[in-house]
C-alpha positions in Angstrom: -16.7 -2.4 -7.5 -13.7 -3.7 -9.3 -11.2 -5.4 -7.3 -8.0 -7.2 -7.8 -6.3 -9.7 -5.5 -3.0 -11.0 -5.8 -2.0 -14.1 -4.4 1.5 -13.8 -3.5 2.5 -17.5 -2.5 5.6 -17.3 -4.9 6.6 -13.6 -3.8 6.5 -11.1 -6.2 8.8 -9.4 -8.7 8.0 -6.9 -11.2 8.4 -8.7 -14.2 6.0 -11.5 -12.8 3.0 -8.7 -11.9 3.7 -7.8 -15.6 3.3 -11.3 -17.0 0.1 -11.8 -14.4 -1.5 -8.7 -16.1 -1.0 -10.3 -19.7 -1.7 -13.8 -18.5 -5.0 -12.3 -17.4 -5.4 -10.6 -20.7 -5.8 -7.2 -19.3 -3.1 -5.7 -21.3 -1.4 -6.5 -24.2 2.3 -7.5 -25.1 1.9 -4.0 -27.6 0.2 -1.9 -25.1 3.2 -2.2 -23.0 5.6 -1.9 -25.5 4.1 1.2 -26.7 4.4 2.4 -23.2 7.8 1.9 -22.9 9.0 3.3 -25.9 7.9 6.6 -25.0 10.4 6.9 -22.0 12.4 8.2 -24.8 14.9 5.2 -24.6 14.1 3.9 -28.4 11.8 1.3 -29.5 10.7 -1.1 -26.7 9.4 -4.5 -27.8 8.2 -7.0 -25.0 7.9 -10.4 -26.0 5.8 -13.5 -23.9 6.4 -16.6 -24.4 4.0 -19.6 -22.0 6.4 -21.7 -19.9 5.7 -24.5 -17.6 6.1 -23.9 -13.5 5.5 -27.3 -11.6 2.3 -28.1 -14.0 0.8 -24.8 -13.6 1.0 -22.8 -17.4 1.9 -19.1 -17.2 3.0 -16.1 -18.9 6.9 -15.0 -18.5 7.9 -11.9 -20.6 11.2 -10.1 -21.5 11.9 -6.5 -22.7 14.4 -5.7 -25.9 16.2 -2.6 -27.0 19.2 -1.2 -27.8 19.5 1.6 -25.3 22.2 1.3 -23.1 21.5 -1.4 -20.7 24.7 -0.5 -17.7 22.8 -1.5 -14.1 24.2 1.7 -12.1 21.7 5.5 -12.4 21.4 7.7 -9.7 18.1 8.3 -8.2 18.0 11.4 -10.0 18.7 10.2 -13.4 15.9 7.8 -13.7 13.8 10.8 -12.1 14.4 13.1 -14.9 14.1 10.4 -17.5 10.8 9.8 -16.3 9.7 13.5 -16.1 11.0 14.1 -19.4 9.4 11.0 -21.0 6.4 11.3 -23.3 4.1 9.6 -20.4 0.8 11.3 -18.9 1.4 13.4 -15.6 -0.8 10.7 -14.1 1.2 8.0 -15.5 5.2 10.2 -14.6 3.7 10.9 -10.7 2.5 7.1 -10.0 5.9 5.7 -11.9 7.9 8.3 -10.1 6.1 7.5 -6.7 7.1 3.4 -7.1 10.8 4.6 -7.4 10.6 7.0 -4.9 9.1 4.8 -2.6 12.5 2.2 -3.2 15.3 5.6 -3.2 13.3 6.3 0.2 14.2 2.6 1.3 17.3 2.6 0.6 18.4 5.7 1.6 17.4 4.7 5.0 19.1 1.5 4.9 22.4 2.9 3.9 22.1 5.9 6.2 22.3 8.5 3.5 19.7 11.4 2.3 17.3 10.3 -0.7 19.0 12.8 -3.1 21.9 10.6 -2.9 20.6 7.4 -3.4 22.2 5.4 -6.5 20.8 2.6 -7.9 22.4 -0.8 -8.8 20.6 -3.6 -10.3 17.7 -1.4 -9.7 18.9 1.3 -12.1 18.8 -1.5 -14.9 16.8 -1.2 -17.1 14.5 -4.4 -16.8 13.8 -2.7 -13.5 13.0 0.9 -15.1 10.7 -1.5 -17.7 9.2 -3.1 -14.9 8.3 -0.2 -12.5 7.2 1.9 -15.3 5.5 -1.0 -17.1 3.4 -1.2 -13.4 2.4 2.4 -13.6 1.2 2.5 -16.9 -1.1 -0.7 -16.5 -2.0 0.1 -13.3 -3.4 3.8 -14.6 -5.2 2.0 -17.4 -7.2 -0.5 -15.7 -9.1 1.1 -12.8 -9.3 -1.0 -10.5 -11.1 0.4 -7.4 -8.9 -2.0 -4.7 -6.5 -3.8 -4.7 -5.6 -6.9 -2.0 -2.7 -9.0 -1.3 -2.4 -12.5 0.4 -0.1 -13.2 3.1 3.7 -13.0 0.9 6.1 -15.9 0.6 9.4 -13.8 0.7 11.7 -16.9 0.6 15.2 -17.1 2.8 18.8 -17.7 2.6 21.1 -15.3 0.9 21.3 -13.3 -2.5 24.4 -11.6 -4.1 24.2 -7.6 -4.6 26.4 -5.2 -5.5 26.8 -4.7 -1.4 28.0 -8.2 -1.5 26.2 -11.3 -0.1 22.6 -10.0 1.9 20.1 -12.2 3.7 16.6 -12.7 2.5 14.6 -10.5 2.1 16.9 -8.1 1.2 16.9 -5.2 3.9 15.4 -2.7 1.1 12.8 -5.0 0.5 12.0 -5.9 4.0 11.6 -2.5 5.1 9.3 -1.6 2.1 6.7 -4.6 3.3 7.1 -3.6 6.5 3.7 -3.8 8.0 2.8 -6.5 5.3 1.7 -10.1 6.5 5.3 -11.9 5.3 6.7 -15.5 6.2 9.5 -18.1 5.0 8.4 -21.2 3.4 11.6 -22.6 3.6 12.5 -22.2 0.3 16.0 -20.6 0.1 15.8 -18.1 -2.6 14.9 -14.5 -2.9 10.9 -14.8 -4.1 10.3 -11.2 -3.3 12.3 -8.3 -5.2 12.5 -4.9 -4.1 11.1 -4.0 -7.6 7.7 -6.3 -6.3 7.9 -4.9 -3.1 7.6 -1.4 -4.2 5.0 -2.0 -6.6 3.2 -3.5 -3.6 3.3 -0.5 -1.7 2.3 1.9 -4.5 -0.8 0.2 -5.7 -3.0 3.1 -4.2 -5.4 5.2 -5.6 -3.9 7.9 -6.1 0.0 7.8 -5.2 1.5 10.5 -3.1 4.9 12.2 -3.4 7.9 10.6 -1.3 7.5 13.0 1.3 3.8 12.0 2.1 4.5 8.5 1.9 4.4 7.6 5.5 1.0 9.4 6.0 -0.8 7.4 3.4 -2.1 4.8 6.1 -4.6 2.3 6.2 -7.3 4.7 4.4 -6.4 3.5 0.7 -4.5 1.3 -1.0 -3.4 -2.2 -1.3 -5.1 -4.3 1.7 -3.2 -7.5 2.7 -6.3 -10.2 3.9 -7.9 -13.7 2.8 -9.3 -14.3 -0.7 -12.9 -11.5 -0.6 -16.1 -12.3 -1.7 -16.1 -11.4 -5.1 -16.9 -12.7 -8.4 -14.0 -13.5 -10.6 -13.9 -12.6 -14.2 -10.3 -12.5 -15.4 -7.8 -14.9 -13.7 -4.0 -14.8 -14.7 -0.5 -16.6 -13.9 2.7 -14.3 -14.3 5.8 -16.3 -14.4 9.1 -15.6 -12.4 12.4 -16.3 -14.3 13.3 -19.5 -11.6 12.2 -22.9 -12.0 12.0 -24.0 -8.5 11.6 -27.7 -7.4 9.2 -27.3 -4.4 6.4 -25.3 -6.0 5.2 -23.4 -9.2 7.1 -20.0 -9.2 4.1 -17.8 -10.0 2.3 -15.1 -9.0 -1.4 -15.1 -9.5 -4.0 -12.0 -10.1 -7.8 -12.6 -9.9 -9.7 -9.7 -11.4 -13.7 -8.9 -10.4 -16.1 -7.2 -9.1 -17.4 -7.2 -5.3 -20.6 -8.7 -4.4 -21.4 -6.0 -1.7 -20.7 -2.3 -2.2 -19.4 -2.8 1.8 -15.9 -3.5 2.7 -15.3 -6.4 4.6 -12.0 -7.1 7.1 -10.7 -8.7 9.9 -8.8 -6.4 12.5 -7.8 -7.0 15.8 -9.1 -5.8 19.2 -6.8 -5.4 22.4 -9.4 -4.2 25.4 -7.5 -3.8 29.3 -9.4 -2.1 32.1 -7.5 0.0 34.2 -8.5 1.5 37.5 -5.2 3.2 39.4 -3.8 5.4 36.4 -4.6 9.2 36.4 -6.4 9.8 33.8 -4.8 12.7 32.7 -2.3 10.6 31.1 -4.8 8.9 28.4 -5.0 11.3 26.1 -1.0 11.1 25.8 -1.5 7.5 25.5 -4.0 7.6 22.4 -1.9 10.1 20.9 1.1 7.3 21.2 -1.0 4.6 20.3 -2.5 6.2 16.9 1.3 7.0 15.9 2.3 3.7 15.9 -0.3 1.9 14.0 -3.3 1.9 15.8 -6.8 2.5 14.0 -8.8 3.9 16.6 -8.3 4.0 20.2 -11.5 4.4 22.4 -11.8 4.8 26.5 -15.2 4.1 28.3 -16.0 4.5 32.5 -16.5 1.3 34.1 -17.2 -0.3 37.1 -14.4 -2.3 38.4 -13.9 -4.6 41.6 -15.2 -3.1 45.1 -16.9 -0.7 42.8 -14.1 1.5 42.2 -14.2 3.1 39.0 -11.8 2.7 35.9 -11.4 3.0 32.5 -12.0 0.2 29.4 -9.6 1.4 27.0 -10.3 -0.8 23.3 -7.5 -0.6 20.3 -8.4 -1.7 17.0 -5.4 -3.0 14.8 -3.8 -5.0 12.7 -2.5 -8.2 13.4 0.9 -7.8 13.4 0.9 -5.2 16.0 -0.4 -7.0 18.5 2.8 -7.0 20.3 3.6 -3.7 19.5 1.1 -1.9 21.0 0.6 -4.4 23.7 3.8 -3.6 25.1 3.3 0.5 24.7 0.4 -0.2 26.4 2.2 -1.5 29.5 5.2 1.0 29.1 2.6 3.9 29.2 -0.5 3.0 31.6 -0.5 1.4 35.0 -1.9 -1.9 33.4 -0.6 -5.5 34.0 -2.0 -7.5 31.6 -4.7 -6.7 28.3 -6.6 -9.4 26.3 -6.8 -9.1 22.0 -9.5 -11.3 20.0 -10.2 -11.3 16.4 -13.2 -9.7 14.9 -15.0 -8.8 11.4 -15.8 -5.6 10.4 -18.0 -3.9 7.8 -17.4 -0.7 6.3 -17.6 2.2 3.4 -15.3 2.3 1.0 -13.2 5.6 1.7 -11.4 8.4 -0.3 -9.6 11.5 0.6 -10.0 14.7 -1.5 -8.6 18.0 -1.3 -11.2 21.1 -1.6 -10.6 24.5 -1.6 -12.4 26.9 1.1 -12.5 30.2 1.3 -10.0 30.2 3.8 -7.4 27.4 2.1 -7.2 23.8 1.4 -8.8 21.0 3.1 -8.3 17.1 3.1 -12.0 15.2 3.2 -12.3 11.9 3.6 -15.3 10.6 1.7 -17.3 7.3 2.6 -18.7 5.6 -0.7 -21.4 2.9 -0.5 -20.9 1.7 -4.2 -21.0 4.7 -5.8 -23.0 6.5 -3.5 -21.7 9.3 -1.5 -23.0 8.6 2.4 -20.4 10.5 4.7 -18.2 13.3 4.4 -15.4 14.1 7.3 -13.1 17.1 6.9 -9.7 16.4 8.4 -9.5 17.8 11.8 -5.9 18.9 11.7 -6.2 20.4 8.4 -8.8 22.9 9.4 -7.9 23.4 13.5 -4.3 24.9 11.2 -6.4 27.0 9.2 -8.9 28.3 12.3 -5.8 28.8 14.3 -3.8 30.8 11.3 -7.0 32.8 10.1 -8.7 33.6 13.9 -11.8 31.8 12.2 -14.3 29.4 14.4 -13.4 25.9 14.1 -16.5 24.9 13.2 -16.8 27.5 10.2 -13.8 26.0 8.7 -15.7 23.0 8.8 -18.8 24.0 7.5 -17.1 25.7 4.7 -14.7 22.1 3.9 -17.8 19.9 4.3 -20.0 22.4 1.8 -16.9 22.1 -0.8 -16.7 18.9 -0.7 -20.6 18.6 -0.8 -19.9 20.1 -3.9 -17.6 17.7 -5.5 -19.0 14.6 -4.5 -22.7 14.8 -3.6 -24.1 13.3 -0.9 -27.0 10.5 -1.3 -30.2 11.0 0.0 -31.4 7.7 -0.4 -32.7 6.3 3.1 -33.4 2.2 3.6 
């Protein structure tokens, strides 16, 4: 399996996952300039030049051309340029995802609908390069998954057009939300909302704004320590700042997985309750899953005096510990719960959409490699369609699970 990490101990901007990709030599300087000259903006060239960061050599890169270069485009200007532009419909819907995912962000920020969302620095266009540059590349090369290190986001203040904001900028922090950040101390913006975004879009395949918040912890970039893997292709993309405490880089590492299993590290919060009616837990789970959680189990136990109670066990990620520790109190009669740190192995997964004869289904696939082993129909998806067509649940799911048998074949292969 092909994987990517990026080690994000100098932030991220655009223009620096760019220069990483060249530094790595899995694109070229013309590849991207090609791109980018068929947004229909004229001739793109993109020029590299190797600089010096702190006695690490990397790549930096700059975009020319003599389309207007004015820093302010609505939302819906650089949509249309995009869907009009000479790109693949793969290449418009991931590009057009990225910026979608930063109108969303800020049109939450400022309080105002996404429609009306207009750009400043962001609608320059370096930024269009960049974000578009991303897409493209990102299209090209294939790679099965992506994973990010723990990001360095700096601190202080930066100047915008909405005067003097503190780092991260609050469009930037509220697209890594959920995203393993911290300050170094450095005072100086080291994450952009242009790298931020790309972060959150590098999933298989990108989903409209609307869907965005559904996407989950099912595909996509994963944010943990370097993975086992052997590294092939190792590259150093270059941020415009020279900074005095440590090389201003990002750097990509390129391979393939030893094991055709995922590996992670999640969190597990257990508490044992015995006085709450248990009526209630199914409410709780609901609440639990909405806020993060990746599963949330219950088991009958034995308690004190022999009175019976319930071992409820949430797996999540670190940095909603807190979170759903404190739901947990609010919503159950507990008074105290204990989390640990464990490893877990798993398939690689993928959703699909197949067509019944009674409508659409989502299907999550589990790969082994590129073995098909499991197939799960979404449970929402086809309880809709029994409930709208007065069909038995569990025809709807034969008929998803034969469709997607269909697409993707399952492996009889036994150990």
């Amino acid at each position: 399996m092909k994987i990517a990490y990026l080690d994000c101990f100098s932030g991220i901007a655009g223009d620096m996952f760019l220069a990483a990709l060249l530094d790595a030599e899995l694109i070229t300087a013309q590849f991207l300039s090609e791109n980018l000259s068929r947004l229909g903006l004229g001739p793109v060239r993109v020029h590299t030049e190797r600089v010096l960061r702190r006695g690490i050599t990397a790549t930096h890169l700059r975009c020319e051309t003599s389309a207007d270069s004015h820093d302010h485009r609505h939302w819906s200007e650089i949509r249309a340029l995009i869907e009009q532009s000479a790109l693949t419909a793969s290449e418009k819907a991931r590009a057009i995802a990225i910026f979608g995912t930063l109108a969303e962000a800020e049109a939450k920020i400022h309080g105002i609908s996404i429609e009306d969302v207009h750009f400043h620095e962001l609608g320059a266009l370096d930024s269009i390069f960049d974000i578009v540059g991303a897409a493209v590349s990102i299209e090209a090369l294939k790679i099965d998954r992506w994973y990010v290190s723990q990001i360095n986001v700096g601190s202080g203040t930066v100047e915008t057009a909405h005067g003097r904001l503190p780092v991260p900028a609050p469009a930037t922090l509220e697209l890594l939300r959920d995203f393993p950040i911290y300050a170094s101390g450095i005072e100086t913006e080291l994450v952009t909302p242009t790298g931020a975004a790309i972060l959150k879009a590098l999933t298989p395949n990108p989903s409209p704004v609307s869907e965005s918040r559904e996407r989950g912890a099912e595909g996509g970039v994963r944010a943990l320590a370097l993975p086992l893997a052997r590294w092939h292709q190792i590259g150093y993309g270059a941020g415009t700042k020279d900074l005095s405490q440590q090389p201003n880089v990002l750097r990509l590492l390129v391979g393939d997985s030893d094991t055709a299993l995922e590996s992670d590290e999640t969190i597990v919060i257990e508490t044992e309750i015995d006085d709450m009616n248990p009526e209630l837990f199914p409410y709780v789970q609901q609440k639990l899953l909405q806020h993060g959680a990746k599963s949330v189990s219950a088991q009958n136990i034995l308690m004190k005096k022999g009175r019976p109670g319930l071992l409820v066990r949430v797996l999540c990620d670190a940095v909603l510990v807190d979170k759903l520790c404190e739901l947990l109190f609010r919503e159950t009669t507990t008074l105290g719960a204990i989390y640990y740190p464990v490893q877990r192995k798993k398939l690689a997964r993928k959703i699909i959409e197949v067509e019944t004869p009674y409508g659409r289904v989502r299907v999550k696939v589990g790969m082994l490699g590129s073995e098909v082993i499991n197939i799960a129909p979404e449970h929402e998806d086809c309880k809709k369609l029994a409930d709208e067509k007065n069909i038995a649940l569990k025809e709807i799911y034969r008929a998803a699970t034969e469709s997607a048998s269909r697409l993707a074949p399952l492996s009889r292969n036994r150990v």
